[in-house]
N, C-alpha and C positions, 0 to 999 in steps of 0.2 A: 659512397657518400652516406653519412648518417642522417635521417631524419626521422622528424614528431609526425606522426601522423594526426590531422586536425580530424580525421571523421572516420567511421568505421568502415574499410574495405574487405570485403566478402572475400574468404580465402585467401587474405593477406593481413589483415591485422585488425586492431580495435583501436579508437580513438587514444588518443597520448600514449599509443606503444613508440618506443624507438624502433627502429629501424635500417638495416645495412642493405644500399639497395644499388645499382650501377648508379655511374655520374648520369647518363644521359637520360634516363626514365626517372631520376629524382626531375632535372633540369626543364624537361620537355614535358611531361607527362603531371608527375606528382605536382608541384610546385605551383606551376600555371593553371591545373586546374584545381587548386585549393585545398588538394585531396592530404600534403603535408608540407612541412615546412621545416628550413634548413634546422640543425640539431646542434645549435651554439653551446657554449657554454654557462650562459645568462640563460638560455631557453631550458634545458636539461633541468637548472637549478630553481624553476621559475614551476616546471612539470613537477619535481618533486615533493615542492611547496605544495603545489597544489592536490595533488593526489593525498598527502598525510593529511591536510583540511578534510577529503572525500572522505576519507576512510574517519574519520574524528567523529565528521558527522555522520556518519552511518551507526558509528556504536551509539552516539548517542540515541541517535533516532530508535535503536535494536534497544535500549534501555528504555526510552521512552512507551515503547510499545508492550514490553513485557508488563512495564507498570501498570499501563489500561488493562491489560489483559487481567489484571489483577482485580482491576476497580469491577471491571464488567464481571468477573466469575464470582463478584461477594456480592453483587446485587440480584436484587430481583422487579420485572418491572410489572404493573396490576394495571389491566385494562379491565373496564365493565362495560361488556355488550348488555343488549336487550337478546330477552330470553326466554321461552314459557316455560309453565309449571314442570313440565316432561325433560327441560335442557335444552330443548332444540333453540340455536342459536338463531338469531338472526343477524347478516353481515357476520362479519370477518375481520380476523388482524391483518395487518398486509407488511411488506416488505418497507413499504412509505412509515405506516404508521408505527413499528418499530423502531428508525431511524429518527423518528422526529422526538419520539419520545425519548428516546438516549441524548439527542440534544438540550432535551428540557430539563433532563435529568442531570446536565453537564458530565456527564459520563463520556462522553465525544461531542470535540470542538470542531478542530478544522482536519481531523483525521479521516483521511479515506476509508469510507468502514463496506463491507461488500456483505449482504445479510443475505444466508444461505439457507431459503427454501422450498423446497417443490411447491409448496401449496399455498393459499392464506389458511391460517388456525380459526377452527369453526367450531372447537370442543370446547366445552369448560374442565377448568382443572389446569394440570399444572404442566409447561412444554419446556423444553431446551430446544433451544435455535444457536447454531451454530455462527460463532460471524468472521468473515476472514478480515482479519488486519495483515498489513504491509510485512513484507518481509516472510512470507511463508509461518507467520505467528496468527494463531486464532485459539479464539474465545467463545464459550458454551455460556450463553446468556436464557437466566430462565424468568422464564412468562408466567403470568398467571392471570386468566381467564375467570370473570368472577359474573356471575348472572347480577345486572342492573336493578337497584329494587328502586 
């Protein structure tokens, strides 16, 4: 019997794989407990629909995200700490206040953005901060650290 499978099973398939599997473990097993469903000809046609939608939007989304990547590598963003006459900073950039500042700067709306740093920035001068976007796509966003007058 052929069927869809509705959810991912471990060492047997992924979610809308088809599937050739006995009558009696589609009937007793698969079926009743949710895990797939019978592979009609309306279903098949209904799977493929759907999957060219998935895959449609993933490129878009994969265009989407190269284009940020684009926006974020021409910008740069100017924070002003307090600071004395020597440099020595006072406070820190942090992971928070990078993100909020690419919000404000509409550089990143509603995109998941993951900012990648060991530390908070405590120097002045000028840093690249690394930020991962979706899809194994990132971007070298640079900072610059200016002493407050």
């Amino acid at each position: 019997m052929r069927v869809i499978l509705l959810k991912d099973i471990p060492q047997f398939g992924r979610k809308n794989d088809v599937k050739d599997v006995p009558d009696g473990y589609a009937r007793n097993f698969l079926i009743p407990s949710g895990l797939a469903k019978p592979a009609t000809e309306g279903d098949l046609k209904n799977r493929d629909k759907f999957l060219a939608e998935q895959k449609a939007k993933e490129e878009q989304l994969g265009e989407r995200l190269k284009e940020l990547k684009r926006a974020i590598e021409s910008a740069a963003i100017e924070f002003s700490v307090k600071a004395d006459e020597k440099g020595n900073v006072f406070g820190s950039v942090t992971k928070e206040m990078i993100l909020k500042s690419l919000r404000e700067h509409s550089l990143v709306t509603k995109e998941r953005v993951d900012v990648k740093m060991d530390h908070p920035l405590k120097i002045l001068g000028e840093h690249f901060v690394e930020l991962d976007l979706k899809k194994g796509i990132a971007a070298k966003l640079r900072i610059v650290l200016k002493a407050e007058v």
